[in-house]
N, C-alpha and C positions, 0 to 999 in steps of 0.2 A: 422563503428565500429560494434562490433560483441555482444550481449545482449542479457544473458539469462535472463529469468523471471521465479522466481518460487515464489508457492504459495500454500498454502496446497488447499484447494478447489477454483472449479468453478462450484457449482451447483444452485443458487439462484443469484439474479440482487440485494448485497447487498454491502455495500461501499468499499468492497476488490475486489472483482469484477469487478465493473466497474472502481476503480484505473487500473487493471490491463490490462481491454481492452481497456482505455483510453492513455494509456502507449504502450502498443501494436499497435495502430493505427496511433498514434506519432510517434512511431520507423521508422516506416514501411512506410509512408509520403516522412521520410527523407533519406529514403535511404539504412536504416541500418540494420543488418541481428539481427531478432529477435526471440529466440527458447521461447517458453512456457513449463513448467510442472509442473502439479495440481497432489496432492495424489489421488483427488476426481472431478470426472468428473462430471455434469449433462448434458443432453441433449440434453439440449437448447442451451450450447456453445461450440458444437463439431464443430458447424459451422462458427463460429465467428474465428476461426482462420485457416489460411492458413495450410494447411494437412501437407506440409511436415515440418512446424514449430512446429507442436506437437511433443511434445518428453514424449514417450510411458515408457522407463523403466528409473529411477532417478540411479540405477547402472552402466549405459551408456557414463552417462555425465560426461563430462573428462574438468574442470571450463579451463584446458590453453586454452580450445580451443576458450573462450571468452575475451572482454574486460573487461566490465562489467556485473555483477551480482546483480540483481535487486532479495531481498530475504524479501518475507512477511511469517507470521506465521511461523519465525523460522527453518525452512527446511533446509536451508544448510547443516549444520552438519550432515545430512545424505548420503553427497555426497562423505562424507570419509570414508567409510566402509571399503575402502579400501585403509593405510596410507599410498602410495605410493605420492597419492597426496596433496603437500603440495607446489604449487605457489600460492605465498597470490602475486605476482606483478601485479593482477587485482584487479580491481576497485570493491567493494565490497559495494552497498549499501544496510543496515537494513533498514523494514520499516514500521512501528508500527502505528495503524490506531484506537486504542482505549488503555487508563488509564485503562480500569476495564476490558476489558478480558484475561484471563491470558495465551493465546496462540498467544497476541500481547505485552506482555510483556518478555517471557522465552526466553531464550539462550543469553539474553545481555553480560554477562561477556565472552563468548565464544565470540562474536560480536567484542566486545572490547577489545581482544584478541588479536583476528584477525588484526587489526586495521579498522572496519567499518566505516563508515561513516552513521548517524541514522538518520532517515526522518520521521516525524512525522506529525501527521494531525493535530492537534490543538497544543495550550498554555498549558492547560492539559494533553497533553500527554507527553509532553517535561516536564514536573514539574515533573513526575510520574517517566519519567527516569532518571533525573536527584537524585531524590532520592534514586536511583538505583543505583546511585553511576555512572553514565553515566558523562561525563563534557562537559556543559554547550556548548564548542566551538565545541562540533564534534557534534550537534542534529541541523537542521533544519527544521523546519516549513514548510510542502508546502499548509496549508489550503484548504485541499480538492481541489486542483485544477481544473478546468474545463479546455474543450482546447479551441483553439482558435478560434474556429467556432462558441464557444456562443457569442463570442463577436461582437456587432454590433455598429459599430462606429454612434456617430449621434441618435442617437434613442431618442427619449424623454423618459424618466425613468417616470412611471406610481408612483400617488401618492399612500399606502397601504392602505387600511380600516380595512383589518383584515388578518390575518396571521394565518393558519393554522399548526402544528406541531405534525409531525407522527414520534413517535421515541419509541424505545423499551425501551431510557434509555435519557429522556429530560434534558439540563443541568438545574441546578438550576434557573439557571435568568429568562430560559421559565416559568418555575413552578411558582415564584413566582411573574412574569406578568400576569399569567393568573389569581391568585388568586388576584390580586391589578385590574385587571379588571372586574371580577365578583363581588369583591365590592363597585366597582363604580356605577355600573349598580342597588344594590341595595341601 
């Protein structure tokens, strides 16, 4: 199969990002021809993808030429600038990686439109679109996915003592674990 990926950036190693070379490297495993294109490039993953899978100008790209369409931070709609093209007979999936940024929320109804199909990363982000007036039967969950090479059959699973949580934006439950454990302690 044939799978474009677009995304508006790749310049930091931040959960859109590594969605999408973990996605790219899966493709690409199996077989299957997979184009990239970022509004925003960083440097550090110029190399991370095979050269001739970069696709340099987003005016270029002509979607019959795909099966599917792997589309984050809303980008698509700029592939029609020019209304000539209009086969929705590929496989179009949205794919929304946070509730509160609003550049993983915009273009739903144009999504929905389309007939998308919506992939989201948490419980909370599927609530968020659904309030959005999204239905319920077209959003699935892929919970951050990791691939198959983390998994290590057999392993003994290590007991926790403490859990560390680096996030720009913790969900609540973190938050108020840690404050239910700093009053234990005192």
């Amino acid at each position: 199969m044939k799978f474009l990926l677009l995304t508006n950036h790749l310049f930091e190693y931040g959960g859109s990002e590594v969605q999408i070379l973990e996605l790219y490297a899966h493709l690409k495993a199996q077989n299957h021809t997979a184009k990239i294109y970022a509004n925003d490039w960083g440097e550090a993953f110029k190399g991370l993808f095979d050269a001739d899978d970069v696709l340099a100008d987003i005016d270029a790209i002509c979607v019959s030429d795909y099966d599917v369409v792997w589309v984050q931070h809303a980008i698509f709609a700029r592939l029609f600038k020019d209304i000539k093209q209009t086969d929705f007979s590929l496989k179009v999936i949205s794919v929304h990686l946070s509730p509160y940024v609003p550049l993983e929320i915009s273009s739903l109804a144009y999504m929905k439109a389309i007939g998308a199909t919506f992939v989201v990363n948490s419980a909370e982000t599927k609530q968020k679109l659904t309030e959005l007036s999204i239905d319920d039967k077209d959003i699935f969950v892929s919970h951050n996915a990791a691939p198959t090479t983390f998994i290590q059959p057999n392993q003994r699973k290590p007991e926790l003592a403490k859990i560390a949580i680096v996030s720009n934006h913790p969900p609540p439950r973190a938050s108020d674990s840690r404050q239910t454990a700093a009053s234990a302690r005192h």
